[in-house]
N, C-alpha and C positions, 0 to 999 in steps of 0.2 A: 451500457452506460454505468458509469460508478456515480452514485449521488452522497453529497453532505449535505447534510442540515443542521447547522451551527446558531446558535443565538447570536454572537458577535460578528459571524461570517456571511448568515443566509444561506442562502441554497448555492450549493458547489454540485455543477455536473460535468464531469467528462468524458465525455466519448470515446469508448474503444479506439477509432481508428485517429484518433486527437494525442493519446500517450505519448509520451517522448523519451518519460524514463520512470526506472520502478527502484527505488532503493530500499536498504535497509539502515535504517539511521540510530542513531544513540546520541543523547543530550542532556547535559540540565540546565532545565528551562531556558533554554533556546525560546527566541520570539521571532515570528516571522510577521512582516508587516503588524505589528503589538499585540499580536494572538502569542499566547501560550501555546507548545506542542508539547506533544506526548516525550515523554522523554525517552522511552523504547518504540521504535513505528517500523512500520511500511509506510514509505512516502509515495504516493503518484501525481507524478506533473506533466500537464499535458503541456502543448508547444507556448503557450502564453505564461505558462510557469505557474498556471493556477495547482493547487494540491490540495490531496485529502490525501490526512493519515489516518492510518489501521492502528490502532496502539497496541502495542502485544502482549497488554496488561488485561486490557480490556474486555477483547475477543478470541472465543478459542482457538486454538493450531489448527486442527481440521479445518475451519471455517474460514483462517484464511487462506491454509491452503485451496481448498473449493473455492476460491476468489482467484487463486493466482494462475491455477489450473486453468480454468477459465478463459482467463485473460491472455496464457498461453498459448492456449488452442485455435485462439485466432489472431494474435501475433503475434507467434515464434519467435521472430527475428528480435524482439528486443532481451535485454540483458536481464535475469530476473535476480533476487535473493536467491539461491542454486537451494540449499536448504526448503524455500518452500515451495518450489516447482517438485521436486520429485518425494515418494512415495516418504514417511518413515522408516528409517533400517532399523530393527531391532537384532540384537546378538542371538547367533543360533544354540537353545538352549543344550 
């Protein structure tokens, strides 16, 4: 289950097998139903089109990666940000 707890939204949860789609978004101050969004995100929206974003200001890279891994691991089939499914490359020194 991925949970939000928003003051102006309330409690957002949705359910691993509820995802429909995972993006990676870029904005300024986009509003969705008259919420402010992060203006750098991970967006997830399950099939009602309800979403929580990841802001990527916010929270660290590993941490979302360890979210996205996750969420991979039990379903594959959907289409991730490719960047934060797989490992870090770093250049070989």
């Amino acid at each position: 289950m991925i949970f939000l707890k928003s003051f102006r939204l309330g409690h957002i949860t949705i359910a691993i097998p509820d995802i429909k789609s995972i993006k990676q978004e870029s904005s300024f101050k986009e509003k969705k139903n008259g919420i402010s969004r992060a203006m750098s995100r991970i967006s997830i929206y399950d099939k009602d089109n309800n979403f929580v974003d990841i802001s990527l200001k916010h929270f660290q890279p590993e941490d979302i990666r360890k979210l996205m891994m996750s969420i991979h691991s039990i379903r594959p089939e959907l289409d991730f940000p490719k960047a934060w499914i797989n490992p870090p490359r770093f250049p070989k020194a």
